[in-house]
C-alpha positions, 0 to 999 in steps of 0.5 A: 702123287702128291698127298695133301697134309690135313689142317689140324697136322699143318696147325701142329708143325706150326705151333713146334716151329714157333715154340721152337723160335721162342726157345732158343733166345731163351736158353741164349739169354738164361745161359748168359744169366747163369754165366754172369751170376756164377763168374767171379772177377779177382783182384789184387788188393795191394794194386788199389786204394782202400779207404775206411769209412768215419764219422766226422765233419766235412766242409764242402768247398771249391778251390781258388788260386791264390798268391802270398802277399805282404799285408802291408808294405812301405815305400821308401822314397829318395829324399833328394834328387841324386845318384845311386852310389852303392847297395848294401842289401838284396832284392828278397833280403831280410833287414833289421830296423836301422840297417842301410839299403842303399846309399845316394851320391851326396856330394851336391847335397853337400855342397848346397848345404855348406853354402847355405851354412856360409850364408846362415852365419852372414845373416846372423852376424847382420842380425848383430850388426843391424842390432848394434845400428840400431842401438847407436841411432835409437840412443842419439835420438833420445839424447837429441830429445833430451837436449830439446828437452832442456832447451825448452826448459831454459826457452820457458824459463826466459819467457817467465823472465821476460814477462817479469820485465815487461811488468817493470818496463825492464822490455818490450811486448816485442822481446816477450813474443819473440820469446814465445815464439821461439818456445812454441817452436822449440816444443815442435821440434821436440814432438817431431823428435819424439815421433821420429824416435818412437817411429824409429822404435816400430821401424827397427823392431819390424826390421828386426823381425824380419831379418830374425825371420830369415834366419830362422827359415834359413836355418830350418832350411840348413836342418832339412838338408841335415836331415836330407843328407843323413838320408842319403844313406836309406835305411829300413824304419822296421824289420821287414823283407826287401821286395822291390829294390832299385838296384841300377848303381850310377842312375840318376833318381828324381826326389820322392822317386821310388827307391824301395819296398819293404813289407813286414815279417810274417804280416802276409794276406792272399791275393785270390782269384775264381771262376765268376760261376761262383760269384754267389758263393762268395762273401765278406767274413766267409771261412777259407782253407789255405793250403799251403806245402799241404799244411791247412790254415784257416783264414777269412775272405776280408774283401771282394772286388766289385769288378769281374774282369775276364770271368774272374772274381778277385778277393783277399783272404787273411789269415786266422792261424799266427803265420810265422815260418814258410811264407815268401812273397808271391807264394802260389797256393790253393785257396779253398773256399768253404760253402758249406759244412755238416758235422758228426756225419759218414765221410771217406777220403775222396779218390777216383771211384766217386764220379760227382753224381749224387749216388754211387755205386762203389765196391764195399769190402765183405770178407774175401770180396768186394760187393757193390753197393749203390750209396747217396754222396753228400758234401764233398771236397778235394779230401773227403767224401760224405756217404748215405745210405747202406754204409757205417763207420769202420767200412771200408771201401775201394777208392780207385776207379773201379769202370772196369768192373761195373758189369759185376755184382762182386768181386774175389778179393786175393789179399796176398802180397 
């Protein structure tokens, strides 16, 4: 028969089962612990990137796209309306003050000013012609008043005599009218003379200078086309680089038509673009880093497009560095642009193990092992990092993304190759 178990025995199986339940998760847990502290992962050195730490200074920026672009470029036009007759340089060809680019068909150009030269000589040689007219009639004027001019002498003279007469009844008062008259007439024949000849003078003097007029635009027309026709052979007013050619022989161009684009040597800007999330970030006068075949040069945001178009800020960088070799129009490079800068602080090349959080635990090299630390990051750009914290100069530290090894406090170091 059954025996019934006391309470103070029942109490006692209780408590061995609970302490039972309490301890083993706790044996689990202190044996994963002991497992954790004592296991140490290996590495390779040579198959990660190690970086020493320095003291320097560092610009933190972001990186914009940016294109090479001629600073200045001139326009040639075509100084008439002609065909394309030959090329003599290429798209992209370096050209000296002086040399032909291109030559446009002139022989209508030609035609036109042979003409106009024929009719050049015509009008002088009328200027001449009008001139020696002129000279004829303004002569016989003035001898035709000099003979008035005697005949009212001699008029004058038979009116004395026949006053005298009339004192002496030698005539009549009739004759002695008559001659008066006569006199009075001849005199206004002489002043109609005279106002026709000093007419005459204004007249001719005008004419003159109109036709001298003609001759002269006529002949500044002539040296227009001289100069249009010397032209015709397009020729580069300074040293530059051909970047726009019209290059279809045989077309026909309009004149002032766009025939090419010169820019100057080494005299280059950059066309840059951003992201408009760094529109406040950017401003006039503001410092820049081009990188250009992974050589720096410094240069300055001269202006900013008011317009955001598409979520894209536009702006133009020129450079402070003298530019001469290695640069070719429409050149892609970076632009970095710079926000900010400290100097005289730890820093350490940028890699894979710096995640963009403000602190971060990196391995540090102590001896045969690499020893997790936890480090604040300052400023950062694509080259350096700046670290705060339990870090000095000469540290040295793995750069390469070290994820898989996060569970673990250090790491054994195998330095062979």
């Amino acid at each position: 028969m059954d025996r019934l178990i006391p309470e103070h025995e029942q109490r006692k199986a209780r408590r061995k089962s609970f302490v039972g339940f309490l301890l083993i998760p706790a044996i689990i847990i202190g044996g994963f612990l002991f497992f954790r502290s004592s296991l140490k992962q290996e590495i390779q050195t040579s198959e990660y990137i190690i970086g020493t730490v320095q003291r320097g200074d560092i610009r933190n920026t972001f990186t914009a796209s940016g294109t090479i672009t001629p600073a200045y470029q001139q326009i040639l036009n075509s100084p008439i309306k002609a065909d394309i007759k030959s090329l003599k340089q290429k798209k992209g060809s370096s050209v000296k003050a002086g040399d032909v680019i291109l030559e446009l068909d002139e022989s209508y150009l030609r035609l036109e000013y042979e003409k106009l030269k024929d009719e050049l000589s015509l009008r002088q040689n009328n200027v001449s012609r009008l001139n020696l007219d002129y000279s004829k009639n303004l002569n016989e004027l003035e001898l035709d008043d000099q003979i008035l001019g005697l005949r009212v002498k001699s008029m004058s003279a038979e009116l004395r005599d026949a006053k005298s007469l009339l004192q002496i009844g030698g005539t009549t008062k009739e004759e002695v009218e008559k001659a008066q008259l006569e006199l009075e007439i001849l005199e206004l024949e002489k002043q109609k003379l005279e106002n026709e000849l000093s007419f005459r003078k204004r007249s001719i003097e005008k004419d003159r200078l109109n036709l001298e007029l003609e001759v002269g635009i006529q002949n500044k027309r002539l040296l227009e086309l001289e100069k249009k026709l010397r032209q015709t052979k397009l020729q580069a007013p300074t040293d530059g680089v051909i970047t726009w050619l019209n290059e279809t022989i045989g077309q026909k161009v309009e004149e002032g038509e766009q025939l090419v684009r010169l820019s100057k040597l080494n005299d280059y800007v950059v066309k840059s673009s951003c992201s408009d999330i760094h529109l406040n970030k950017i401003f006039i006068g503001q410092d820049v880093i081009v990188d250009i075949n992974n050589q720096k040069h410094n240069g300055k945001i001269s202006s900013i497009e008011p317009a955001v178009e598409k979520n894209t800020i536009k702006f133009e960088v020129e450079f402070l560095d003298e530019m001469k070799d290695g640069l070719k129009p429409n050149m892609r490079v970076d632009v970095l642009v710079v926000t900010d800068e400290k100097e005289d602080i730890l820093k350490i090349k940028n890699g894979n193990a710096f995640k963009g959080s403000k602190t971060q635990k990196v391995f540090v090299l102590e001896g045969d092992q690499a020893v997790r630390r936890e480090l604040a990051i300052g400023l950062s750009n694509a080259e350096f990092v700046e670290l705060k914290g339990n870090i000095r100069a000469g540290d040295k530290i793995i750069l390469s993304d070290m994820e898989d090894y996060e569970r673990f406090e250090s790491i054994d170091l195998n330095q062979s190759n």
